[in-house]
C-alpha positions in Angstrom: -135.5 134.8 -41.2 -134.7 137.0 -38.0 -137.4 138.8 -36.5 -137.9 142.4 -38.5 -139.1 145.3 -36.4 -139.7 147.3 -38.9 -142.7 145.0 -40.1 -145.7 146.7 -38.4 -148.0 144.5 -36.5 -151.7 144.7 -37.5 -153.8 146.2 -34.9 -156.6 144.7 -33.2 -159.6 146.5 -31.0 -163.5 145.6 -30.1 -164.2 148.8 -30.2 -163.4 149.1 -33.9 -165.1 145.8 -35.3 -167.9 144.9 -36.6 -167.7 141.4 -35.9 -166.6 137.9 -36.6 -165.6 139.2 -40.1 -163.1 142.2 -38.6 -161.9 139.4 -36.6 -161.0 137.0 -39.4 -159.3 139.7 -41.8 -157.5 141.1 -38.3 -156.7 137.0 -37.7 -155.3 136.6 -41.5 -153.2 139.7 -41.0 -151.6 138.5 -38.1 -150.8 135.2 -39.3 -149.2 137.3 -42.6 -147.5 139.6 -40.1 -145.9 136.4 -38.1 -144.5 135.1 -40.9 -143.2 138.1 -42.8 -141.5 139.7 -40.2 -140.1 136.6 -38.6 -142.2 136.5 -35.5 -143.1 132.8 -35.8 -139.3 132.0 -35.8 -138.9 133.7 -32.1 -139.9 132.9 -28.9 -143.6 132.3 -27.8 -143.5 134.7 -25.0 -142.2 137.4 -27.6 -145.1 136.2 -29.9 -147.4 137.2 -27.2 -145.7 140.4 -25.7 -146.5 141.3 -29.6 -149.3 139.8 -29.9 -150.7 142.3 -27.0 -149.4 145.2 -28.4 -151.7 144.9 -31.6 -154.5 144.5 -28.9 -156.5 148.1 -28.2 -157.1 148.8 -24.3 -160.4 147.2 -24.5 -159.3 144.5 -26.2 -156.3 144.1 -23.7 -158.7 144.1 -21.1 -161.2 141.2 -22.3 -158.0 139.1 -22.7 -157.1 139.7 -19.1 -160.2 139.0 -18.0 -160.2 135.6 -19.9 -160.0 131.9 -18.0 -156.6 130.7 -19.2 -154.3 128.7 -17.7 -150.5 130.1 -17.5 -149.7 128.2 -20.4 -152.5 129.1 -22.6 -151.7 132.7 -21.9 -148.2 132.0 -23.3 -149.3 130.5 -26.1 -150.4 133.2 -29.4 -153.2 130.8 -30.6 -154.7 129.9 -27.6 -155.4 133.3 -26.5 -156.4 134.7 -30.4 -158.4 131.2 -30.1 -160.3 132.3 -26.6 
């Protein structure tokens, strides 16, 4: 299936959550979202430039601030997994 745009990604922020449970529904969501819209059928390093944009600021920042290697940062699971 080719990747649908139109599909809109769940969004994710700390700020917002109450905890490990936000997390899980946000995590199911995305995992829906990926293969609805086609997502998991494209390129990791689109996967992830999406996968940040469902990310709030604060949220965005905490992942930059993260220990990953270059390759876990291009990988979707390894940074939803850190």
């Amino acid at each position: 299936m080719p990747f649908d745009k139109k599909v809109l990604f769940p969004k994710f922020g700390l700020e917002t959550t109450d905890g490990a449970d936000d997390f899980k529904v946000w995590h199911c969501k995305w995992n829906a979202y990926m293969h609805i819209s086609g997502l998991d059928e494209e390129p990791e390093t689109q996967q992830v430039n999406i996968l940040m944009l469902s990310l709030s600021n604060s949220s965005l920042k905490v992942v930059d601030n993260l220990r990953l290697t270059d390759a876990q940062r291009n990988d979707t699971e390894e940074i939803i997994r850190a």
